[in-house]
mmCIF file as Biopython writes it, N, C-alpha, C and O atoms, coordinates in Angstrom:
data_model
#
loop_
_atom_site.group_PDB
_atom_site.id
_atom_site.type_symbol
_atom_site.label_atom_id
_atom_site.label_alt_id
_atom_site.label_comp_id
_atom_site.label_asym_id
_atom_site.label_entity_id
_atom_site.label_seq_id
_atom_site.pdbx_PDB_ins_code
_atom_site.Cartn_x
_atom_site.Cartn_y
_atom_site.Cartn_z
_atom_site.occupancy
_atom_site.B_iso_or_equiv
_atom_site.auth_seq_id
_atom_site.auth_asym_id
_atom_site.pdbx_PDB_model_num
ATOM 1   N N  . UNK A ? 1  ? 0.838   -1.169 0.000   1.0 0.0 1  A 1 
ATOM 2   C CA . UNK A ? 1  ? 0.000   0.000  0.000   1.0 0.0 1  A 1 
ATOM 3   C C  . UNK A ? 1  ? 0.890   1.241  0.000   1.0 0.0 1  A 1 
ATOM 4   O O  . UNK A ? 1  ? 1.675   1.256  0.948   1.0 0.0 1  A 1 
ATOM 5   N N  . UNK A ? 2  ? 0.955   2.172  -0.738  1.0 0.0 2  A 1 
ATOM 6   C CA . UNK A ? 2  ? 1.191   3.422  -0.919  1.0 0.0 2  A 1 
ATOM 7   C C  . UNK A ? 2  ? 0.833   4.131  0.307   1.0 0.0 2  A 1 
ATOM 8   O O  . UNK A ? 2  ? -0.266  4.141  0.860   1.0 0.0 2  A 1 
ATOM 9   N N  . UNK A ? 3  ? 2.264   4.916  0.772   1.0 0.0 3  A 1 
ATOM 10  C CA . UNK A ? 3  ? 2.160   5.656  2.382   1.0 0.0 3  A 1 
ATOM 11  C C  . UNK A ? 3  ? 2.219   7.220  1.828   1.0 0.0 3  A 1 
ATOM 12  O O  . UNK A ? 3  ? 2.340   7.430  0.621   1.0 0.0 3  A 1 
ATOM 13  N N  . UNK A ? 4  ? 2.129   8.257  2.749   1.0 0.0 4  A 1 
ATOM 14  C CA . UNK A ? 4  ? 2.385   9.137  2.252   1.0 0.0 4  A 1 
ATOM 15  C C  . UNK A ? 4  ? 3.799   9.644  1.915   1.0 0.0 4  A 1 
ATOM 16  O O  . UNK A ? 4  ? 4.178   10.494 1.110   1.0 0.0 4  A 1 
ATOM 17  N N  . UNK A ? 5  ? 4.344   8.994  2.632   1.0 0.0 5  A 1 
ATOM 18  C CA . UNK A ? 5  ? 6.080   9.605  2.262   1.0 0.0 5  A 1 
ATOM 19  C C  . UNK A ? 5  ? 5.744   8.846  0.612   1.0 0.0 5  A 1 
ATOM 20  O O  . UNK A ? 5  ? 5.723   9.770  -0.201  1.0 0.0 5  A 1 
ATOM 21  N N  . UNK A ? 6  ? 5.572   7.932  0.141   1.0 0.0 6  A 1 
ATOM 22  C CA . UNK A ? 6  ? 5.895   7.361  -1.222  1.0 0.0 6  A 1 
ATOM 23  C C  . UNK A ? 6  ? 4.816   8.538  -2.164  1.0 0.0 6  A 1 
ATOM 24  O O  . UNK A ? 6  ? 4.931   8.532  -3.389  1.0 0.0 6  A 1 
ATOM 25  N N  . UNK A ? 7  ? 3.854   9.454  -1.535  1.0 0.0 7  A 1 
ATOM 26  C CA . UNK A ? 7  ? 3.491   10.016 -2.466  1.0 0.0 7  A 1 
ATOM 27  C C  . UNK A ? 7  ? 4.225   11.270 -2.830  1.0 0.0 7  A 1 
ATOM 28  O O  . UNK A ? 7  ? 4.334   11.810 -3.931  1.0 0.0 7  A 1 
ATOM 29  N N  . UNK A ? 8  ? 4.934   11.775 -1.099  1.0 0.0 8  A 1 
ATOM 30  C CA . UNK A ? 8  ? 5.532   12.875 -0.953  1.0 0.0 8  A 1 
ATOM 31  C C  . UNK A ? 8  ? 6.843   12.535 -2.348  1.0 0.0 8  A 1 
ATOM 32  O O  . UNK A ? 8  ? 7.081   13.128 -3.400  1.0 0.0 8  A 1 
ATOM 33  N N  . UNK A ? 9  ? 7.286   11.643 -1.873  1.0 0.0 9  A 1 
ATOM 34  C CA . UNK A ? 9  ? 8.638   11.149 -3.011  1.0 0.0 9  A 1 
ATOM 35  C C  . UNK A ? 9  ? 8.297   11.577 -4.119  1.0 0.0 9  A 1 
ATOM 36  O O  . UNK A ? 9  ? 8.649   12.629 -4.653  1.0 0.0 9  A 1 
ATOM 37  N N  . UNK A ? 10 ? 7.609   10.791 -4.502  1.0 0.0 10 A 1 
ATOM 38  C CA . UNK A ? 10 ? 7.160   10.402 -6.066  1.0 0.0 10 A 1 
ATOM 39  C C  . UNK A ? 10 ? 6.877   12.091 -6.486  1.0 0.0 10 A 1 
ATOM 40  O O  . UNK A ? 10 ? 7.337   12.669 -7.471  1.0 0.0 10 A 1 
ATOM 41  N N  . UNK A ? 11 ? 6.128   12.573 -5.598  1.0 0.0 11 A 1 
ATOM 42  C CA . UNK A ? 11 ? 5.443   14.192 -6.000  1.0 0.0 11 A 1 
ATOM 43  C C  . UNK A ? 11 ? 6.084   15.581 -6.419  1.0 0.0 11 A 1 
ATOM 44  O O  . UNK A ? 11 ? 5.774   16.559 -7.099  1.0 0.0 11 A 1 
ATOM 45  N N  . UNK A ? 12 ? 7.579   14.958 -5.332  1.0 0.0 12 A 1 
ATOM 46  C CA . UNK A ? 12 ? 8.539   15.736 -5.494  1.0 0.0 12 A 1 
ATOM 47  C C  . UNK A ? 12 ? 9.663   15.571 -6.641  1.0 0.0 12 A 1 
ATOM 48  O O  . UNK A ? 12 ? 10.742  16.149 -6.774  1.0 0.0 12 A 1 
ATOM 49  N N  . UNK A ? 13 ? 8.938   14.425 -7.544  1.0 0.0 13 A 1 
ATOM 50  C CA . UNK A ? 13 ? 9.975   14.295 -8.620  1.0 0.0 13 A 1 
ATOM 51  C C  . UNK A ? 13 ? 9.211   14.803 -9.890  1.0 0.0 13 A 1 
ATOM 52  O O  . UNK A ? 13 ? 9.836   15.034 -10.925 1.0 0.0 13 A 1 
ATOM 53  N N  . UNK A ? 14 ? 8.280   14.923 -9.830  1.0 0.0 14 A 1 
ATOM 54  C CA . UNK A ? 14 ? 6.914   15.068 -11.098 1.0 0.0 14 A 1 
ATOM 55  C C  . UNK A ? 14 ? 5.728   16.404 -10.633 1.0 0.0 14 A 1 
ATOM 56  O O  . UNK A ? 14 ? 5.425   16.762 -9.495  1.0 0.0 14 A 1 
ATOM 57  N N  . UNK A ? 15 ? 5.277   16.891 -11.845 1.0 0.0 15 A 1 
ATOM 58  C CA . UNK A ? 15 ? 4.151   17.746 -11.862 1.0 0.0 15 A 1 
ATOM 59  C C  . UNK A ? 15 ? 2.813   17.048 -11.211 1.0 0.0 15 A 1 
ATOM 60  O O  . UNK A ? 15 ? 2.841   15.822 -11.096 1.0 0.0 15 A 1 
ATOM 61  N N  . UNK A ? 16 ? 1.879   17.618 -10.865 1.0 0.0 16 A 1 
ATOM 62  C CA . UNK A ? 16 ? 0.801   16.883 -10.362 1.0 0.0 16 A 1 
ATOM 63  C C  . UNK A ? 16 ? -0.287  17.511 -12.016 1.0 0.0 16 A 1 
ATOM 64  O O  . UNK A ? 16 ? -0.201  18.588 -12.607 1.0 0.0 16 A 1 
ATOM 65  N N  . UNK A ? 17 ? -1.273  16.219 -12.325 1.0 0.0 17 A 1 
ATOM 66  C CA . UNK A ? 17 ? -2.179  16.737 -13.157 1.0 0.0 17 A 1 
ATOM 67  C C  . UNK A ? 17 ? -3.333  17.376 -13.044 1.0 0.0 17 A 1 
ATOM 68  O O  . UNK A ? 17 ? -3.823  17.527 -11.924 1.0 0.0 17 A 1 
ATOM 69  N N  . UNK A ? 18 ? -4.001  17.888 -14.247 1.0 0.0 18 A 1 
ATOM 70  C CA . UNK A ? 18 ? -4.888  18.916 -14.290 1.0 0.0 18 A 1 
ATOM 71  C C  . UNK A ? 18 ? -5.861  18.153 -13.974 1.0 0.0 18 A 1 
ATOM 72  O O  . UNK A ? 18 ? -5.945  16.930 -14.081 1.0 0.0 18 A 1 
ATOM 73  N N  . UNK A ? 19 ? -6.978  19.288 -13.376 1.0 0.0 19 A 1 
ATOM 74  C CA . UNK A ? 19 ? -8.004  19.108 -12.848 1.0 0.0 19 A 1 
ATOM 75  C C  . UNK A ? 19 ? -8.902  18.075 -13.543 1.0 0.0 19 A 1 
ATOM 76  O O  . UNK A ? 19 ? -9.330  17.062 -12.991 1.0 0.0 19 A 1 
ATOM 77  N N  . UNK A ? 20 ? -9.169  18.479 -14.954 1.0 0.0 20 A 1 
ATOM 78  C CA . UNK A ? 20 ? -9.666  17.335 -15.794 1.0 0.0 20 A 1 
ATOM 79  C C  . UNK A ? 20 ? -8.991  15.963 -15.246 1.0 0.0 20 A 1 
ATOM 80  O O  . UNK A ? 20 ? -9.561  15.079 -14.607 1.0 0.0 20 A 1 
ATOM 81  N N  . UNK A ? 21 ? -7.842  16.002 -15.594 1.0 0.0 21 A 1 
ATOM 82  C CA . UNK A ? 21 ? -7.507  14.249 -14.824 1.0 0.0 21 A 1 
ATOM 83  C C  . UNK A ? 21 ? -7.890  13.896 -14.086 1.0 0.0 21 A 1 
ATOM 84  O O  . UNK A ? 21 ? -8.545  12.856 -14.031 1.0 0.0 21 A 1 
ATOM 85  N N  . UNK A ? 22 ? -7.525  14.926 -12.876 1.0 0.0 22 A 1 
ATOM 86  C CA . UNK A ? 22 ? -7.838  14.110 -11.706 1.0 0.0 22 A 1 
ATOM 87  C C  . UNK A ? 22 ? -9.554  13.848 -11.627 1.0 0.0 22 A 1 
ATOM 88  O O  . UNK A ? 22 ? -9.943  13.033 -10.790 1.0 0.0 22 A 1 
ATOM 89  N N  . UNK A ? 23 ? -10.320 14.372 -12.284 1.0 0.0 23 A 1 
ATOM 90  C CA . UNK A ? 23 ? -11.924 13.807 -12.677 1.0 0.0 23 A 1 
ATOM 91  C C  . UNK A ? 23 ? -12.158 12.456 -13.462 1.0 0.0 23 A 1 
ATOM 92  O O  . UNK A ? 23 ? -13.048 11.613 -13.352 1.0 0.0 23 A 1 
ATOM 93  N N  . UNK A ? 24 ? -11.144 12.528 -14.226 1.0 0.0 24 A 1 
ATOM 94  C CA . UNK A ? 24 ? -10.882 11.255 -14.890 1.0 0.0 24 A 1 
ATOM 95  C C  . UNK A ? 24 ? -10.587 10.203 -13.910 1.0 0.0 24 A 1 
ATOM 96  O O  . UNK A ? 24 ? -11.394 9.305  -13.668 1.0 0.0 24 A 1 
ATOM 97  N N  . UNK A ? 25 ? -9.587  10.291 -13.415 1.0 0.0 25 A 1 
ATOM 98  C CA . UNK A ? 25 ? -9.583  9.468  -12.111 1.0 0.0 25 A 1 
ATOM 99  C C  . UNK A ? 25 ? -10.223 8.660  -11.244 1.0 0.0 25 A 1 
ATOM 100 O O  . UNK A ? 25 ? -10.225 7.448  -11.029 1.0 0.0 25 A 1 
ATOM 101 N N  . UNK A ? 26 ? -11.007 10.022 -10.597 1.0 0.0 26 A 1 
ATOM 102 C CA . UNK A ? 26 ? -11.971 9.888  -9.556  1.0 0.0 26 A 1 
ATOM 103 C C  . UNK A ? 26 ? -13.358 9.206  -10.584 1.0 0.0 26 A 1 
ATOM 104 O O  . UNK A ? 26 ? -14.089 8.415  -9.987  1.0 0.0 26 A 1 
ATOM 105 N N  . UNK A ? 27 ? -13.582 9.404  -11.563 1.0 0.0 27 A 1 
ATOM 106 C CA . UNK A ? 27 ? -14.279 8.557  -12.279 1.0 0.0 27 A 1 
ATOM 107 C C  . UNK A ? 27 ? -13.905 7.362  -12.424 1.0 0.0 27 A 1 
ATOM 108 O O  . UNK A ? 27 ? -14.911 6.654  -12.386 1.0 0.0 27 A 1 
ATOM 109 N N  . UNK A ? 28 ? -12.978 6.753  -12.572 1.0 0.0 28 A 1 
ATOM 110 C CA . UNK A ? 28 ? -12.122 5.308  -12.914 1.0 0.0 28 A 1 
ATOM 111 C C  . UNK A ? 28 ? -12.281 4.755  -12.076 1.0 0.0 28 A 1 
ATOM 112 O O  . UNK A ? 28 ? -12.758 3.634  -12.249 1.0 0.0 28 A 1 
ATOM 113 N N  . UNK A ? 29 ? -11.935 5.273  -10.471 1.0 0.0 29 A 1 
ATOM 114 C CA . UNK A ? 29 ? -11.995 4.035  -9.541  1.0 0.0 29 A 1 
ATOM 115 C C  . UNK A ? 29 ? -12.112 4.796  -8.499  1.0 0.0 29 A 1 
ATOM 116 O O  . UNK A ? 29 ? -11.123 5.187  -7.880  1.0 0.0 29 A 1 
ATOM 117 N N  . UNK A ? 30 ? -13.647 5.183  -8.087  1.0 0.0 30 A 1 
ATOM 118 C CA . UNK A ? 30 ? -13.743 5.844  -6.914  1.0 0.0 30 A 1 
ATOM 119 C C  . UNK A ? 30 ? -13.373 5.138  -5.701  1.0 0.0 30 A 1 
ATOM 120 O O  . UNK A ? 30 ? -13.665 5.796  -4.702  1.0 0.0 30 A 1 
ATOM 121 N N  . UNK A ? 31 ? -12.584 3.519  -5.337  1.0 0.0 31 A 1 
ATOM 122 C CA . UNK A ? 31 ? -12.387 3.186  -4.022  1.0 0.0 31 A 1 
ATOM 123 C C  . UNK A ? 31 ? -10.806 3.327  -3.733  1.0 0.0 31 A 1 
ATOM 124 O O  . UNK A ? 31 ? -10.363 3.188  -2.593  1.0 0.0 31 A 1 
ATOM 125 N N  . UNK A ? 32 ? -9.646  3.731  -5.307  1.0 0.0 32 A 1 
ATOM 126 C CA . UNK A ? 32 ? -8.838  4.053  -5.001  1.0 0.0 32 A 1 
ATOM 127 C C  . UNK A ? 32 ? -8.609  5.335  -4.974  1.0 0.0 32 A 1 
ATOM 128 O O  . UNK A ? 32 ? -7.961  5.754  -4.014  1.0 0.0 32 A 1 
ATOM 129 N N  . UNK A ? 33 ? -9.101  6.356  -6.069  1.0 0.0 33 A 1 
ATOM 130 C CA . UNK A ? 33 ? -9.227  7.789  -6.176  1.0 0.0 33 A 1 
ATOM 131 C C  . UNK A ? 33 ? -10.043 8.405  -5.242  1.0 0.0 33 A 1 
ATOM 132 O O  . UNK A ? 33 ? -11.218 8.044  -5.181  1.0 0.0 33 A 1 
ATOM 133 N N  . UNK A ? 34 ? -9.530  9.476  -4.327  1.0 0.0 34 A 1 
ATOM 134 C CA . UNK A ? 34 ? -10.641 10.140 -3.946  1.0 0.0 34 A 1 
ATOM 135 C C  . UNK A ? 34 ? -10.116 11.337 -3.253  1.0 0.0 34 A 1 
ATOM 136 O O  . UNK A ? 34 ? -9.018  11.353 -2.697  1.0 0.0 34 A 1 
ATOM 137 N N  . UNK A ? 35 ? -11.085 12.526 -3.314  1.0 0.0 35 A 1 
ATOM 138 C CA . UNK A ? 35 ? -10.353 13.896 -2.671  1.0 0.0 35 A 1 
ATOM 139 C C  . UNK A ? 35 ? -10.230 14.160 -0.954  1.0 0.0 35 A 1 
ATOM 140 O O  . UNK A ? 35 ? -9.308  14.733 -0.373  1.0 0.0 35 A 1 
ATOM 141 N N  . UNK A ? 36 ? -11.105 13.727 -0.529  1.0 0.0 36 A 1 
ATOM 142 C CA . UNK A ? 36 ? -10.810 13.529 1.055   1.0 0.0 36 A 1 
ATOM 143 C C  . UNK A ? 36 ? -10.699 11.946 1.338   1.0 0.0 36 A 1 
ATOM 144 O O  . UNK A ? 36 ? -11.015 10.971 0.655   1.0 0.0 36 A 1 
ATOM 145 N N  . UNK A ? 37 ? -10.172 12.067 2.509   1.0 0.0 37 A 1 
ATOM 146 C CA . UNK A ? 37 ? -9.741  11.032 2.971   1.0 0.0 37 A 1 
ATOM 147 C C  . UNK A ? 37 ? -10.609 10.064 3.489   1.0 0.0 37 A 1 
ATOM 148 O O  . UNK A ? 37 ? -11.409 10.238 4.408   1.0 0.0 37 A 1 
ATOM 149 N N  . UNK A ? 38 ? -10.411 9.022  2.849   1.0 0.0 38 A 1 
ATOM 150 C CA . UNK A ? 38 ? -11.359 7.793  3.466   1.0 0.0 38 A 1 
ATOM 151 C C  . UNK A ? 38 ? -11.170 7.194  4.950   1.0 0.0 38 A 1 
ATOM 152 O O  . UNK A ? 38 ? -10.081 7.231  5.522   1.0 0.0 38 A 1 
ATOM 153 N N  . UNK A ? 39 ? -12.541 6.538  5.623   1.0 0.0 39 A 1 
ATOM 154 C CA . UNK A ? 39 ? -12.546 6.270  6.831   1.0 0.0 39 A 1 
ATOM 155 C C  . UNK A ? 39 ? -11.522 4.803  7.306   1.0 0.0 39 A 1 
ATOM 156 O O  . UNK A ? 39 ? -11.295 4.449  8.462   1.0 0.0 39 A 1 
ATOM 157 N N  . UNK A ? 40 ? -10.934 4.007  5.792   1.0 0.0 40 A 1 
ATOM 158 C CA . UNK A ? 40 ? -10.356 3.091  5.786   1.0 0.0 40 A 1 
ATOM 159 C C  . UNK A ? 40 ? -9.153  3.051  5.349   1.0 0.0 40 A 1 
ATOM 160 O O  . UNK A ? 40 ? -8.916  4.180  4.920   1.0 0.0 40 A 1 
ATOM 161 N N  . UNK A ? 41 ? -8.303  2.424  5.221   1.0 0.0 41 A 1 
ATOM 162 C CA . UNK A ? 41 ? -6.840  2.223  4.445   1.0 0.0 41 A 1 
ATOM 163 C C  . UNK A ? 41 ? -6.995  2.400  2.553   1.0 0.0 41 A 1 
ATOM 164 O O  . UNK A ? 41 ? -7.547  1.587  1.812   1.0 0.0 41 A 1 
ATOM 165 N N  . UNK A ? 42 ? -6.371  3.613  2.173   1.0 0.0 42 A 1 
ATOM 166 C CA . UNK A ? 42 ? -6.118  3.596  0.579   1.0 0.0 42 A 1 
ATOM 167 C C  . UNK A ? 42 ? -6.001  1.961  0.104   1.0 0.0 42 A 1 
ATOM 168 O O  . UNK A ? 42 ? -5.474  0.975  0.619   1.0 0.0 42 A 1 
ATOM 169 N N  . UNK A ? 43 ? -6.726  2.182  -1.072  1.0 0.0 43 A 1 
ATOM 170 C CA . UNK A ? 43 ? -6.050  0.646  -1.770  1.0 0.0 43 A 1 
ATOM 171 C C  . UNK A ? 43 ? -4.920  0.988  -3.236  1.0 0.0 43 A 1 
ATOM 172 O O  . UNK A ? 43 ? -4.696  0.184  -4.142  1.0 0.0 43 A 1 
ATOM 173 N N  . UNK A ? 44 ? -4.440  2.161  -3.134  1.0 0.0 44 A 1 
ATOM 174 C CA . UNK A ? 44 ? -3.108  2.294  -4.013  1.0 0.0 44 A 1 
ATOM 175 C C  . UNK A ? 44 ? -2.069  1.820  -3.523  1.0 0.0 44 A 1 
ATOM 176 O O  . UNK A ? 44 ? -1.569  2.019  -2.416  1.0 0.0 44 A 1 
ATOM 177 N N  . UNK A ? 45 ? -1.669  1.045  -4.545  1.0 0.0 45 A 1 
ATOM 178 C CA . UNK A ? 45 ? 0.219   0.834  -4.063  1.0 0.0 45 A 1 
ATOM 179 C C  . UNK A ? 45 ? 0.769   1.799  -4.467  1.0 0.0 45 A 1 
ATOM 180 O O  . UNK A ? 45 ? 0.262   2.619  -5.232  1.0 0.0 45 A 1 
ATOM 181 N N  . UNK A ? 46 ? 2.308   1.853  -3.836  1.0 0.0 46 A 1 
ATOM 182 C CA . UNK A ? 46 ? 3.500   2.636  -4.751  1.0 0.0 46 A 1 
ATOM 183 C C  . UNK A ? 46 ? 3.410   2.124  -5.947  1.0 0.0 46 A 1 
ATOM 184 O O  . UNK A ? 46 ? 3.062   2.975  -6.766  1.0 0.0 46 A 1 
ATOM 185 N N  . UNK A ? 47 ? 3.578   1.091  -6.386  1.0 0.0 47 A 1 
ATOM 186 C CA . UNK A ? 47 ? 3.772   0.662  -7.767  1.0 0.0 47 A 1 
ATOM 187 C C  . UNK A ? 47 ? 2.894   1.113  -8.597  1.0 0.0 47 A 1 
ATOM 188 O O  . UNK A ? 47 ? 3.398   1.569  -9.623  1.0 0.0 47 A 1 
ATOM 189 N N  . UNK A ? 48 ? 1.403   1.170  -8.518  1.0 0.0 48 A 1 
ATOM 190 C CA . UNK A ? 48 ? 0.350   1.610  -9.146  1.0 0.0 48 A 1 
ATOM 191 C C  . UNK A ? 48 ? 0.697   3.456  -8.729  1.0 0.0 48 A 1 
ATOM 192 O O  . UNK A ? 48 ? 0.327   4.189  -9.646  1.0 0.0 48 A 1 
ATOM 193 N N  . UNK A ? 49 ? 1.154   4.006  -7.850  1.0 0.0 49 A 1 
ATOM 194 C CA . UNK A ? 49 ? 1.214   5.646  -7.777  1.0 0.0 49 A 1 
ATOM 195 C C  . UNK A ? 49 ? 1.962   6.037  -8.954  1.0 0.0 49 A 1 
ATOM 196 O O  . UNK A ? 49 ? 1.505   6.856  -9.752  1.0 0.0 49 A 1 
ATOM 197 N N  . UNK A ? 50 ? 3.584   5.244  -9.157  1.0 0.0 50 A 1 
ATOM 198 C CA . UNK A ? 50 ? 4.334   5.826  -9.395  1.0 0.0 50 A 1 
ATOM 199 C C  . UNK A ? 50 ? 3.981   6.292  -11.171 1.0 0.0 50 A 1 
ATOM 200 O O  . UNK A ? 50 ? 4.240   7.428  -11.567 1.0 0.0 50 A 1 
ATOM 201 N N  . UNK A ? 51 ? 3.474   5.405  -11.937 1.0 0.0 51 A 1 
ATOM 202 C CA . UNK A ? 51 ? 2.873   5.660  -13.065 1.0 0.0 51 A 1 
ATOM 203 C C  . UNK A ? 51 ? 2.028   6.673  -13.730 1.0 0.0 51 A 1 
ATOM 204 O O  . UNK A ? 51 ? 2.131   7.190  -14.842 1.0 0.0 51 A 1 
ATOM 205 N N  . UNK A ? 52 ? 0.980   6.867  -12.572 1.0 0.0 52 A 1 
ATOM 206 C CA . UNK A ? 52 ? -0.210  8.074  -12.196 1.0 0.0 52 A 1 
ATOM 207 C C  . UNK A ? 52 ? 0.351   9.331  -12.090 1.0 0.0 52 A 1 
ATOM 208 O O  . UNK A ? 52 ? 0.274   10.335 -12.799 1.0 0.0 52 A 1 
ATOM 209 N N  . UNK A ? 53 ? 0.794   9.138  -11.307 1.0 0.0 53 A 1 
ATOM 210 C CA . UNK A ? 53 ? 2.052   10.789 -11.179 1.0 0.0 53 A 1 
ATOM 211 C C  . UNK A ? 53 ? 2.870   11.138 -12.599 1.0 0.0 53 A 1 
ATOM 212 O O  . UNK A ? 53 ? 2.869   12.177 -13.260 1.0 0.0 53 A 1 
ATOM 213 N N  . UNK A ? 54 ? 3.792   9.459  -12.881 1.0 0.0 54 A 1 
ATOM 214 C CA . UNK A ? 54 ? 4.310   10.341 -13.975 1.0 0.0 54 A 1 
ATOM 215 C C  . UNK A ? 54 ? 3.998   10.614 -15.278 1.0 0.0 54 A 1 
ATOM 216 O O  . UNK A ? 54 ? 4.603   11.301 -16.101 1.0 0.0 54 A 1 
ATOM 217 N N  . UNK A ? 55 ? 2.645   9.788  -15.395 1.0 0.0 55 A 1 
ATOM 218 C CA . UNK A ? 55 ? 1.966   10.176 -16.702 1.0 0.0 55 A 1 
ATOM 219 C C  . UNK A ? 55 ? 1.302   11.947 -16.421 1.0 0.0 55 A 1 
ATOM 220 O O  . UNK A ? 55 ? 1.323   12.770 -17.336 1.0 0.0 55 A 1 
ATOM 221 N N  . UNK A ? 56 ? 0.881   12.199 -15.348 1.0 0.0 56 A 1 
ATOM 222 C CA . UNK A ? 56 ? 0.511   13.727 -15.302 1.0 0.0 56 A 1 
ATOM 223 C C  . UNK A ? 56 ? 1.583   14.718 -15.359 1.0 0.0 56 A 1 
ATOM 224 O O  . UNK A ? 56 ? 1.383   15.933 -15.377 1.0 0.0 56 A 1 
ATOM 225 N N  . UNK A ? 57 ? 2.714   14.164 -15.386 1.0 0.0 57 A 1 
ATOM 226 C CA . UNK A ? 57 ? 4.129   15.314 -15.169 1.0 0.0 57 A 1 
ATOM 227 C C  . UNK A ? 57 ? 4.179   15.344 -16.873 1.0 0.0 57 A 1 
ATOM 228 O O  . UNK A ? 57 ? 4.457   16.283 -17.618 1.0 0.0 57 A 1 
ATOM 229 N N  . UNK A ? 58 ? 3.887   14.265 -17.115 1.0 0.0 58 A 1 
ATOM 230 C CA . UNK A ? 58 ? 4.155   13.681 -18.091 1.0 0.0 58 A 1 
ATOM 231 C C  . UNK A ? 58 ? 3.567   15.057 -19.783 1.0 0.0 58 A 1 
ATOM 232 O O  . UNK A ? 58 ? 4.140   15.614 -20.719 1.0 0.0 58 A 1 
ATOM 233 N N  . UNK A ? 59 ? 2.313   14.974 -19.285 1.0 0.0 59 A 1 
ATOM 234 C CA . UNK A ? 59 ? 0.920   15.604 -19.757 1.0 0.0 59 A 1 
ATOM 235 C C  . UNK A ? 59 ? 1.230   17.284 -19.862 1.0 0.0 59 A 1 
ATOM 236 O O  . UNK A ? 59 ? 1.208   17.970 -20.885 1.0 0.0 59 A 1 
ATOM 237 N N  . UNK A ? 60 ? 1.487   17.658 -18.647 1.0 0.0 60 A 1 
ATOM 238 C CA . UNK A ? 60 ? 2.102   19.059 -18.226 1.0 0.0 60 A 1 
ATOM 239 C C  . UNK A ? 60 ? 3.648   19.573 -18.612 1.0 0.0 60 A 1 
ATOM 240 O O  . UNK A ? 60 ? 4.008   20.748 -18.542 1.0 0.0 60 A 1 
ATOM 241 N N  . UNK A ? 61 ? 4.341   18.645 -18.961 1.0 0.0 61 A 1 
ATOM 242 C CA . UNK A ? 61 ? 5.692   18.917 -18.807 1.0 0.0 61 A 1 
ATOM 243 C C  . UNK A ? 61 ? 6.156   20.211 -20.468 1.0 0.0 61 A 1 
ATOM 244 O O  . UNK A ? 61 ? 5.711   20.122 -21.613 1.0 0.0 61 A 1 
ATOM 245 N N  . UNK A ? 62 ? 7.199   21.298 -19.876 1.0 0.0 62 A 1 
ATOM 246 C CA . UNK A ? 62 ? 7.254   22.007 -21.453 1.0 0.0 62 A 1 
ATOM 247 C C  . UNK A ? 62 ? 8.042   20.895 -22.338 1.0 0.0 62 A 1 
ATOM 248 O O  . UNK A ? 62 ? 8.732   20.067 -21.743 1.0 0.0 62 A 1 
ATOM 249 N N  . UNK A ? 63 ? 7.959   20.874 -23.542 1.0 0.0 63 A 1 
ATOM 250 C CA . UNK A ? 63 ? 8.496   20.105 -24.884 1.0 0.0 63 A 1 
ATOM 251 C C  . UNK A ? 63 ? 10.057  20.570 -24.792 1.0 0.0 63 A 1 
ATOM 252 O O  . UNK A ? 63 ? 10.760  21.579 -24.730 1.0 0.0 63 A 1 
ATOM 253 N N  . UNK A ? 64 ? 10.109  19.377 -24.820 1.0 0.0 64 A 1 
ATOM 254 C CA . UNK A ? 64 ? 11.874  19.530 -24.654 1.0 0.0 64 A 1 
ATOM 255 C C  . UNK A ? 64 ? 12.283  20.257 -25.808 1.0 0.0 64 A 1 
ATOM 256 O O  . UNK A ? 64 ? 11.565  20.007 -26.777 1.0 0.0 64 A 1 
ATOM 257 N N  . UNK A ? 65 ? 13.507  21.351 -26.104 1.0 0.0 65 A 1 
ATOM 258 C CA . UNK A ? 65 ? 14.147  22.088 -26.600 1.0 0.0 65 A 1 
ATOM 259 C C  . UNK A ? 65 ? 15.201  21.069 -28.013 1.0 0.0 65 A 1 
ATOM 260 O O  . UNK A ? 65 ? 16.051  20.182 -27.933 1.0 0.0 65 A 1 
ATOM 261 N N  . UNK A ? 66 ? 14.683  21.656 -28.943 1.0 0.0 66 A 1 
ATOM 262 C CA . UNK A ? 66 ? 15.981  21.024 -29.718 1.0 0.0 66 A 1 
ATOM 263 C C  . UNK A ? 66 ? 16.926  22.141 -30.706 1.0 0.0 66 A 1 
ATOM 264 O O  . UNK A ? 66 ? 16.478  23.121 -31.300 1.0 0.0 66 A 1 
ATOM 265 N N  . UNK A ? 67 ? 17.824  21.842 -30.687 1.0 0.0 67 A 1 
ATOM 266 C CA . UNK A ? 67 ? 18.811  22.487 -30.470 1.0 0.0 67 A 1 
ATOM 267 C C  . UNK A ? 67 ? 20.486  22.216 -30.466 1.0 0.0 67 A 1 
ATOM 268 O O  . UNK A ? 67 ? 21.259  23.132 -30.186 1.0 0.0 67 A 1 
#
C-alpha cells in the first residue's frame, strides 16, 4: 500500500495533473481515487502511484528544446 512519504517522493519528482484528470480518475476508480480522505486504508500501491504521477508530469511537462 502506498504511504504518504511514497506520495511525498514520487510528488517531489513530477508535476501533479490537471483538474480534468484528476476527474478522470476519480471517475475510474472511486475506491482508489478520492479527494478527502477515506474512513479506511487507501487501496493504491506505490507501484500503481508511481505511473499516475508520472503520466501527469508527463501531460504538463514544457516540450523539450531542440537544439
Amino acid at each position: 500500500m502506498a504511504t504518504q512519504a511514497d506520495v511525498r517522493r514520487i510528488a517531489l519528482s513530477v508535476r501533479v495533473a490537471t483538474l480534468d484528470d484528476k476527474e478522470v480518475l476519480l471517475a475510474l476508480d472511486q475506491k482508489k481515487f478520492f479527494t478527502e480522505p477515506p474512513r479506511s486504508s487507501p487501496a493504491v500501491t506505490a507501484r500503481e502511484l508511481r505511473p499516475l504521477i508520472t503520466e501527469a508530469w508527463r501531460c504538463q511537462a514544457p516540450k523539450a528544446k531542440k537544439g
